[in-house]
N, C-alpha and C positions, 0 to 999 in steps of 0.2 A: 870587121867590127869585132872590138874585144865585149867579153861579158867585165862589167865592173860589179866588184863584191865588197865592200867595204871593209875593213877589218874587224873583225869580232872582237875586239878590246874596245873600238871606238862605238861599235854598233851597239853590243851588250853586253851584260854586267856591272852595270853602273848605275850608280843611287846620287842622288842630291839632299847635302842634309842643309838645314838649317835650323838656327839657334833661334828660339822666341822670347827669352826673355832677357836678353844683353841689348843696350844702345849698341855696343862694338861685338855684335852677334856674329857669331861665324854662318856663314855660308858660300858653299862648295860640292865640286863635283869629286865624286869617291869613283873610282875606277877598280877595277876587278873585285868590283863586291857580287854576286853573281844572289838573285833572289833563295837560293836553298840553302844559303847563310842561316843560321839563328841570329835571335835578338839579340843575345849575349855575346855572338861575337861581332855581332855592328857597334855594339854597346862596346865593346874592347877597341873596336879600331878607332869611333869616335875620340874613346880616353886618349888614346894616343896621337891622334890630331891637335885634340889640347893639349899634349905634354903632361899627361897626368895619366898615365897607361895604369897606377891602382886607384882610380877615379872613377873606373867604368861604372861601378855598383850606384854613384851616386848621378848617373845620366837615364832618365825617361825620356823613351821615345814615344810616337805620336803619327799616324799612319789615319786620313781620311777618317778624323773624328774618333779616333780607337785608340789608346792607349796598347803598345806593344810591352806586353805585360810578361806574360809565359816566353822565359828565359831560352829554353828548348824548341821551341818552336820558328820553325823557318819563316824566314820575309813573305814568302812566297805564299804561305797559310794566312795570313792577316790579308791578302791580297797585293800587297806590293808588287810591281812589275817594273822589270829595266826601265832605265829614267825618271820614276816615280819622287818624290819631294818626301821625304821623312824629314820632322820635326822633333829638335829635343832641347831636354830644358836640363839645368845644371842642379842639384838640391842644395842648397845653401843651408850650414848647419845654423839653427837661430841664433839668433842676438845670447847671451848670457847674461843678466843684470849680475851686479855683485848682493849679497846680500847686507842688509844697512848694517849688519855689524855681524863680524865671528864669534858666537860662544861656544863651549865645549860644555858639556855636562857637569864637570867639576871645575870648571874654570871660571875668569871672570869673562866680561862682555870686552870688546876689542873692535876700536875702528878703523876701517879698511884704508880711508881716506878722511885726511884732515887737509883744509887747505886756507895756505894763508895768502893774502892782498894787501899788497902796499899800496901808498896814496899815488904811485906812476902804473898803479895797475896789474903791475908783473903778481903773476901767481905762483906761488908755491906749494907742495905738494907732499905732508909725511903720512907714512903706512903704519899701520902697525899698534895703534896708541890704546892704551885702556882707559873706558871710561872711567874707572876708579885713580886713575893719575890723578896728581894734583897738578894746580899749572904752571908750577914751578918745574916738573918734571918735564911737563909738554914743550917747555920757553928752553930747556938745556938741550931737548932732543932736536929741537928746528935749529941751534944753534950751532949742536955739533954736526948734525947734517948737511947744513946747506951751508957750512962755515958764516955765519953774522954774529956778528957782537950784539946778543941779543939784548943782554941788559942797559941797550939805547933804546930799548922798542915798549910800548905799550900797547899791548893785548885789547882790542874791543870788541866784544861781541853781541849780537842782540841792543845794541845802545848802551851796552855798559861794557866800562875796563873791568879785567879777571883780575882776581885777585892771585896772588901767587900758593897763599894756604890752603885755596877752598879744589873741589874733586871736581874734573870736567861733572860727570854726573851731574851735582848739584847745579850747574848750568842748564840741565835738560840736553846736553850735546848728542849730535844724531851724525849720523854716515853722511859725509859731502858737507859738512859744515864749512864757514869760511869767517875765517877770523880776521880781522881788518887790522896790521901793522900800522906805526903810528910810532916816529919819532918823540923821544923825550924832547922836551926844549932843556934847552941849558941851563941849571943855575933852581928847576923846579925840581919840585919832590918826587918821591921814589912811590908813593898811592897815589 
């Protein structure tokens, strides 16, 4: 009769992670991760599992209700034991809204996004505009932008056509506005 010993790769040194806060969360067996690891560098192998090895910094682990916090400190101190389940989660940097309009100190006010609707729907979309334009200025820059022969189109906004003398401003126009395109008919007038 042989003595059977298993292999110490398969026996021990080996953690289980998984992912808690992904629908397509990773989970898997880690092999030669041995518990007198630090966190920091389960935290590096994980990054490197995802393909993001300078990601580690942004990976919280999660060990029997404990957050594996102290960077320095081995598996093995938090209690972790070969086979054991470590949980982590990825930091997602937040959302960023735009702000509804850029000004500089000595400048004027400036919106981010202007967007225009035709009557089939399609949207379009110019940067950059100042509220102090007039909208004669606004109707040459959608023009040369988005190449249209603007001067077939009538400007509607709020339930009124823009006039081409008067200053977005004087509209009250705000960040994400949307101005409703609107064929000339043939043969009518230019107001």
């Amino acid at each position: 009769m042989t003595d059977w010993k298993p292999d110490d790769d398969c026996a021990r040194n080996f953690l289980y992670i998984e992912e808690v806060n992904s629908n397509e969360g990773l989970s898997r067996r880690l092999n030669g991760v041995p518990t007198s690891n630090t966190v920091q560098s389960l935290k590096e192998l994980i990054a490197e599992q995802l393909a993001n090895p300078q990601g580690w910094n942004n990976i919280s682990l999660a060990f029997a209700d404990k957050e594996l916090s102290d960077l320095n400190s081995t598996l093995s101190s938090y209690g972790v034991q070969d086979g054991d389940t470590i949980f982590f989660t990825r930091s997602v940097a937040p959302a960023i809204n735009p702000p509804p309009y850029t000004t500089n100190n000595s400048g004027p006010i400036v919106l981010n996004n202007v967007m225009f609707r035709d009557l089939d729907g399609k949207t379009l979309t110019i940067h950059g505009i100042g509220l102090q334009w007039k909208v004669k200025q606004l109707r040459k820059k959608l023009g040369d932008e988005k190449a249209l022969e603007i001067e077939y189109y009538r400007f509607l906004w709020g339930g009124k056509q823009l006039e081409d003398e008067r200053t977005l401003e004087s509209y009250n126009f705000g960040e994400n506005c949307t101005i409703h395109l609107v064929m000339r008919l043939r043969g009518g007038g230019t107001s």
